[in-house]
N, C-alpha and C positions, 0 to 999 in steps of 0.2 A: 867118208865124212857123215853122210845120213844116219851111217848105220850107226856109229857113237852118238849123234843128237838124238835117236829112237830111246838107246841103254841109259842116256841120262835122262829121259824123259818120264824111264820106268821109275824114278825114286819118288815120285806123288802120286796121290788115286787120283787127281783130276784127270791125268793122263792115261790111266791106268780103264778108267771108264770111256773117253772117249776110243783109245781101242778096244777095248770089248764091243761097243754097236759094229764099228768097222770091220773087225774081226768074224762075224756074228755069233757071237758066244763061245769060240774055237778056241781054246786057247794054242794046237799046232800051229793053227793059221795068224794067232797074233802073235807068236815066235818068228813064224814067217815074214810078218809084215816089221819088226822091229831087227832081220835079220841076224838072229840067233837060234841054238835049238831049244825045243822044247825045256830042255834040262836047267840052261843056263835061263827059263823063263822063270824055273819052278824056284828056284836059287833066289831071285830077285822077288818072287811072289813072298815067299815064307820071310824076305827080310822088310818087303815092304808089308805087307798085309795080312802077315802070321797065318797062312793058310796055302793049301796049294794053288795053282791059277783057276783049275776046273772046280772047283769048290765056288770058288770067289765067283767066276763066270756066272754058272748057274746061281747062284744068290741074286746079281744084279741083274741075269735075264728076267728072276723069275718079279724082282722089284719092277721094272722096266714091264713087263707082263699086267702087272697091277694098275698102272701108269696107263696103258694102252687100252686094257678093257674098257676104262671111263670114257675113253674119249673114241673109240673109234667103233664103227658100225657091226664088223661080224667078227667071230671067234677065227676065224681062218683067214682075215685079213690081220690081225697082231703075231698068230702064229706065223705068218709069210713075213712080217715084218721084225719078226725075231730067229728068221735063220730056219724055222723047222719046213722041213720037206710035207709034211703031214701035218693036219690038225689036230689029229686024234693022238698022237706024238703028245706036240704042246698039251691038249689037255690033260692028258696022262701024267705029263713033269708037272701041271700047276695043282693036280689035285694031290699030289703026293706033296708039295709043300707048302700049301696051301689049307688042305684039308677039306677043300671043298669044288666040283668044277667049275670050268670058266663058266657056265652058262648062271652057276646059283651065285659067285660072287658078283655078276652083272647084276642081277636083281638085288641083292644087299643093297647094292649100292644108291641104285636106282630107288627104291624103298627108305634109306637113309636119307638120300635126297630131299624127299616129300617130308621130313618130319621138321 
């Protein structure tokens, strides 16, 4: 019974981003948690979200990343808070989509701030 109220849960992104924090970015591990395989996740991803899950994943971790630098103290406490084992990981995925690292979009920001 859970495991059909998880499948019909996949047909909105409201649901669709609440398990992605939960998951932390994994999309094997949010097939897991919605008891399905990965396959039948990619299936529901491309009818919901026109994209595969890891696509999507990393899009909203890297949004969620954005989100996190504002508000919390070090680069490696958002990185720990978004799933990565490593710091230098995360900043590695934010400057390649980002275009800049965590350390210069902090100061943007903070800079933006003051004006």
């Amino acid at each position: 019974m859970k495991k059909s109220n998880k499948r019909l849960s996949l047909k909105n992104k409201r649901s669709w981003l609440r398990l992605a924090h939960e998951a932390k970015y994994s999309s094997a591990t949010m097939a897991a948690l919605c008891g399905i395989t990965v396959r039948q996740l990619e299936r529901h991803a491309q009818d919901v979200l026109g994209c595969t899950p890891q696509q999507w994943l990393d899009e909203q971790r890297m949004v969620r990343a954005q989100s996190l630098l504002r508000e919390l103290d070090t680069i490696k406490e958002v990185a720990f808070k978004l799933g990565y084992v490593q710091a230098s990981h995360f900043s590695r995925h934010f400057k390649e989509h980002a275009g800049m690292t965590p350390s210069q979009y902090i100061k943007l920001h903070q800079r933006m701030e003051l004006l």
